[in-house]
C-alpha positions in Angstrom: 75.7 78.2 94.7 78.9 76.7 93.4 81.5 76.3 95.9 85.4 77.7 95.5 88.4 76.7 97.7 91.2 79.4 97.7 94.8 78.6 98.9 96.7 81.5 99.9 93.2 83.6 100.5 94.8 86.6 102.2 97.9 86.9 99.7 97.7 89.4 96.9 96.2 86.7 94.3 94.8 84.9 96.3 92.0 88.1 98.0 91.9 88.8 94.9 90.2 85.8 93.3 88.0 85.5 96.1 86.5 89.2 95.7 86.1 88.3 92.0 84.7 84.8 93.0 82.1 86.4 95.8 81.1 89.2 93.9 79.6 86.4 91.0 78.0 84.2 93.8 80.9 81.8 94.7 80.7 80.3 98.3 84.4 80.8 98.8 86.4 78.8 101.8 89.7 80.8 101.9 92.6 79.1 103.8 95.8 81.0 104.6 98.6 81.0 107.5 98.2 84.5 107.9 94.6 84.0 109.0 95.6 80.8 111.3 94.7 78.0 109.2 97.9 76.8 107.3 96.8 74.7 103.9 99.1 72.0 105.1 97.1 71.1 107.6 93.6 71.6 105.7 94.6 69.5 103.4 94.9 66.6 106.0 92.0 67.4 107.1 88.1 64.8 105.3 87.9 65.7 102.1 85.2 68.1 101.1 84.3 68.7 97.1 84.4 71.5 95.6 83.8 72.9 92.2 87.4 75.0 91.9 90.1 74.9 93.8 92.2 78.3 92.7 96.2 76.8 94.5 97.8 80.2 95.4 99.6 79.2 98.7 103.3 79.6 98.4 106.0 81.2 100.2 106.6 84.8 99.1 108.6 87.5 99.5 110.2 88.8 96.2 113.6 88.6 94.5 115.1 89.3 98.0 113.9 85.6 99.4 114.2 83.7 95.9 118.3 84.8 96.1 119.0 84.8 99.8 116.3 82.5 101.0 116.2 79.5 99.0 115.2 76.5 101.4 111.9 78.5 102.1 110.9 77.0 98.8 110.6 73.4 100.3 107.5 74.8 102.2 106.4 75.7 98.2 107.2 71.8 97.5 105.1 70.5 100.4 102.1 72.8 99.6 101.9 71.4 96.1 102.7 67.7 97.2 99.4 67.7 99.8 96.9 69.7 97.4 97.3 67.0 94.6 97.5 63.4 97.3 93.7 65.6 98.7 92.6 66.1 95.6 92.8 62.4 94.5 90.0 61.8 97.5 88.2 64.8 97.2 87.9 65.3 93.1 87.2 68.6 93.1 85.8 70.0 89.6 89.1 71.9 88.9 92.3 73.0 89.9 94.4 76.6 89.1 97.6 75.9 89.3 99.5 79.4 89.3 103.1 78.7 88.1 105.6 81.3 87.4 107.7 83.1 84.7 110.7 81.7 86.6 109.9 78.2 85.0 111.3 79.4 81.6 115.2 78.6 80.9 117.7 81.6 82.1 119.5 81.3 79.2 117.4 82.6 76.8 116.8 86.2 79.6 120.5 86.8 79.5 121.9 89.8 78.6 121.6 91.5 75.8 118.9 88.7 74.6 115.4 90.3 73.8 113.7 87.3 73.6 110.0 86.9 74.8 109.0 83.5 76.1 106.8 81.2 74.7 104.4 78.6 76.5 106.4 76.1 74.3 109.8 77.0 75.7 109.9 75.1 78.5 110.0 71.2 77.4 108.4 69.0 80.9 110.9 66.1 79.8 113.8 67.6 79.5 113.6 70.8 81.0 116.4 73.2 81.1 117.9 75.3 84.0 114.9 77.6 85.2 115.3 81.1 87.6 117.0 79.3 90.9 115.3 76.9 93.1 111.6 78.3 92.8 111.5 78.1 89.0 112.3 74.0 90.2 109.7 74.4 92.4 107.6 75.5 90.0 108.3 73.0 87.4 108.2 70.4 90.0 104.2 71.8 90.3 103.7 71.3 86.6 104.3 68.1 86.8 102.2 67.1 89.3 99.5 68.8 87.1 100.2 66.5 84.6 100.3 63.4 86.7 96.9 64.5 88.2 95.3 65.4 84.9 96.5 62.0 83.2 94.9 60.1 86.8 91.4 62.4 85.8 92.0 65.6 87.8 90.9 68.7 85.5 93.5 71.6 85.8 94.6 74.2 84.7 97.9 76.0 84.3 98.8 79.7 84.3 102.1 81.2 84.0 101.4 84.9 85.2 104.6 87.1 84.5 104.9 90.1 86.8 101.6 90.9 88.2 101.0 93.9 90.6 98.3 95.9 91.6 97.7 98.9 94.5 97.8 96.3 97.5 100.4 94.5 97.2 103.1 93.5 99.6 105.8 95.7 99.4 108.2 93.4 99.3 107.9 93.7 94.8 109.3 96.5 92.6 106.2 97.8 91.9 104.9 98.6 95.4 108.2 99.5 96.6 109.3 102.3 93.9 105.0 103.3 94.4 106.4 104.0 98.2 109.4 105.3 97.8 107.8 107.8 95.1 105.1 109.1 98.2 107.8 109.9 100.1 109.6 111.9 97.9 112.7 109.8 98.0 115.6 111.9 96.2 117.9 109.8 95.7 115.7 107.3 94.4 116.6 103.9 94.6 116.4 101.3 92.2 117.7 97.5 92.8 120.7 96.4 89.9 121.4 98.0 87.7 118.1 99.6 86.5 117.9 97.8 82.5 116.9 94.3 84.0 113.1 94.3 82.0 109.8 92.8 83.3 106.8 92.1 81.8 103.9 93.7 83.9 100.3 92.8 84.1 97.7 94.1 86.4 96.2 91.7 89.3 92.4 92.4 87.8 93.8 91.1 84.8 95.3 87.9 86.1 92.2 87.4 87.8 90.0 87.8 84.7 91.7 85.8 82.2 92.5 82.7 84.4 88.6 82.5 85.0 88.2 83.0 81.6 90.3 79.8 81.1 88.5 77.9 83.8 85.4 78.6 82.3 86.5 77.2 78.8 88.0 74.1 80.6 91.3 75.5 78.9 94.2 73.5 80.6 97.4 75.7 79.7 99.6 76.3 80.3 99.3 79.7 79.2 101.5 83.0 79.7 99.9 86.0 81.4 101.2 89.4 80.6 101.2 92.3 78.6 103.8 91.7 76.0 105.3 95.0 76.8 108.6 95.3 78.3 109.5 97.8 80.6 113.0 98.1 82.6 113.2 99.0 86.2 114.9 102.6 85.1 111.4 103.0 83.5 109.3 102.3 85.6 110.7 104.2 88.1 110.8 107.4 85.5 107.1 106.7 85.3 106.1 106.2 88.8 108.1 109.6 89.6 106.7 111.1 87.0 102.9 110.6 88.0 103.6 111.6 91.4 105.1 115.2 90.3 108.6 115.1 91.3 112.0 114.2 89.0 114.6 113.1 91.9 118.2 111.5 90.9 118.3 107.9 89.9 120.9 105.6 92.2 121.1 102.1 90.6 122.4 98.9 93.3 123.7 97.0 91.1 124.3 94.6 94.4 120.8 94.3 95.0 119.1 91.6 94.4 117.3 91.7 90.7 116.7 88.7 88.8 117.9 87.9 85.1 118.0 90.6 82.4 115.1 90.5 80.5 111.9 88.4 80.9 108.9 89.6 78.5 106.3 87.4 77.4 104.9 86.1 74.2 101.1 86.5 74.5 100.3 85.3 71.2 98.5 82.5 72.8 96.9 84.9 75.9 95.3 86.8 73.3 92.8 84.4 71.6 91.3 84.4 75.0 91.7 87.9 76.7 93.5 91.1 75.6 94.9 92.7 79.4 92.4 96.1 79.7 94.7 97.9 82.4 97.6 100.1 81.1 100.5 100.4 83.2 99.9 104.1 83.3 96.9 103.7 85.2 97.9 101.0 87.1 100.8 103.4 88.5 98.1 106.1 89.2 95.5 103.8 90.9 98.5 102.4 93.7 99.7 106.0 94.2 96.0 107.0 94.7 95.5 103.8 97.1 98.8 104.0 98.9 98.8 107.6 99.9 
């Protein structure tokens, strides 16, 4: 039985790699704050081997803590900094690294740029500015991945753009516009000023592709999205839509709410795995879970 180690086990990526992993015979160790045993400290602990390590510990919280909360990102820094020193003792067979679409430059998401971002984009010697202190983070990460990989440490790199699913933490558009949609919110709120545009892909698609990747001892870093851009004033047509009701549209343009556009290229995604789960469903599945 091939052994996995999950960072991050009971945050939205991180359950969800272990279900996937369990349900095709993984022994999984998961290892999350939430459930009292903080990957800092595991990571002190004797190294034990194991045959993938999927890194999905990392301070969350949405646009709201990336803007207002900064400094919580040195916890991301510190997470990265002990997996790689433990994994020089205890080798495991490889490591998912989940980066971010906040690694690309800003400048080329400004308005009215409709750019999509390519793996390619970002340049690890000279990069430019990336989305605020957690696309530093981020970068920061990538480069450990490269130090590691040049020292013999297999990993691999994904750069997933934004994922949701029914569960997730309603902290993200996509769960929070799913809730506000159930409760028949009129007006119905959406944070800026409604044309920022995201890329989104479905959590069983993250899951599937960066398996896929493991599995081909592919070492990105690699984009993972749909390639379809949607804005925020969409998304919430659609998610009102699906629940029956057509309320009045109140944009906050003070809100917190990221660059203007981000939208993959997934030129690259697709020679390994086409995403299978349309927005549309996705948006009926969460208001089917969340009810």
């Amino acid at each position: 039985m091939p052994g996995a180690l999950i960072t991050g086990s009971a945050g939205f990526v991180g359950r969800h790699f272990r279900a996937r992993l369990e349900s095709q015979g993984w022994d999984v160790t998961g290892v999350d704050v939430k459930t009292g045993r903080d990957a800092r400290e595991f990571f002190s602990y004797p190294p034990v081997s194991y045959d993938l390590v999927v890194h999905a510990a990392a301070v969350v919280g949405g646009r709201e803590v990336i803007e207002n909360n900064p400094l919580a990102q040195a916890v991301n820094l510190e997470l990265d900094a002990r997996l790689f020193s433990w994994a020089r003792a205890a080798r495991p067979g490889r490591i998912v690294y989940f980066s971010s679409s906040a690694v690309y430059p800003v400048s080329f998401q400004a308005e009215p740029q409709q750019y999509k971002l390519s793996e390619t984009d970002v340049n690890p010697d000279l990069p430019q500015r990336p989305d605020r202190l957690y696309g530093w983070t981020k970068l920061t990460g990538e480069y450990l991945c490269r130090l590691a990989r040049a020292d013999g440490q297999a990993v691999t790199v994904v750069r997933p753009f934004s994922g949701y699913g029914p569960d997730q933490d309603d902290t993200y558009p996509f769960p929070k516009m799913i809730d506000r949609a159930l409760a028949r919110e009129d007006p119905f709120l959406i944070w800026g000023t409604g044309r920022q545009t995201r890329d989104f892909i479905h959590v069983d698609d993250i899951v599937t592709a960066t398996l896929m990747m493991v599995e081909r001892e592919d070492n990105g870093p690699l984009n993972l999205g749909s390639g379809e851009p949607v804005s925020m004033r969409q998304l919430a047509a659609a998610v009102c839509e699906e629940a029956g009701y057509q309320p009045r549209f109140e944009c906050v343009p003070a809100a917190p709410s990221g660059v203007h556009w981000r939208v993959a290229d997934v030129m690259r995604m697709h020679q390994l795995w086409t995403p299978r789960v349309r927005l549309s469903h996705g948006i009926r599945e969460a208001l089917e879970y969340r009810k």
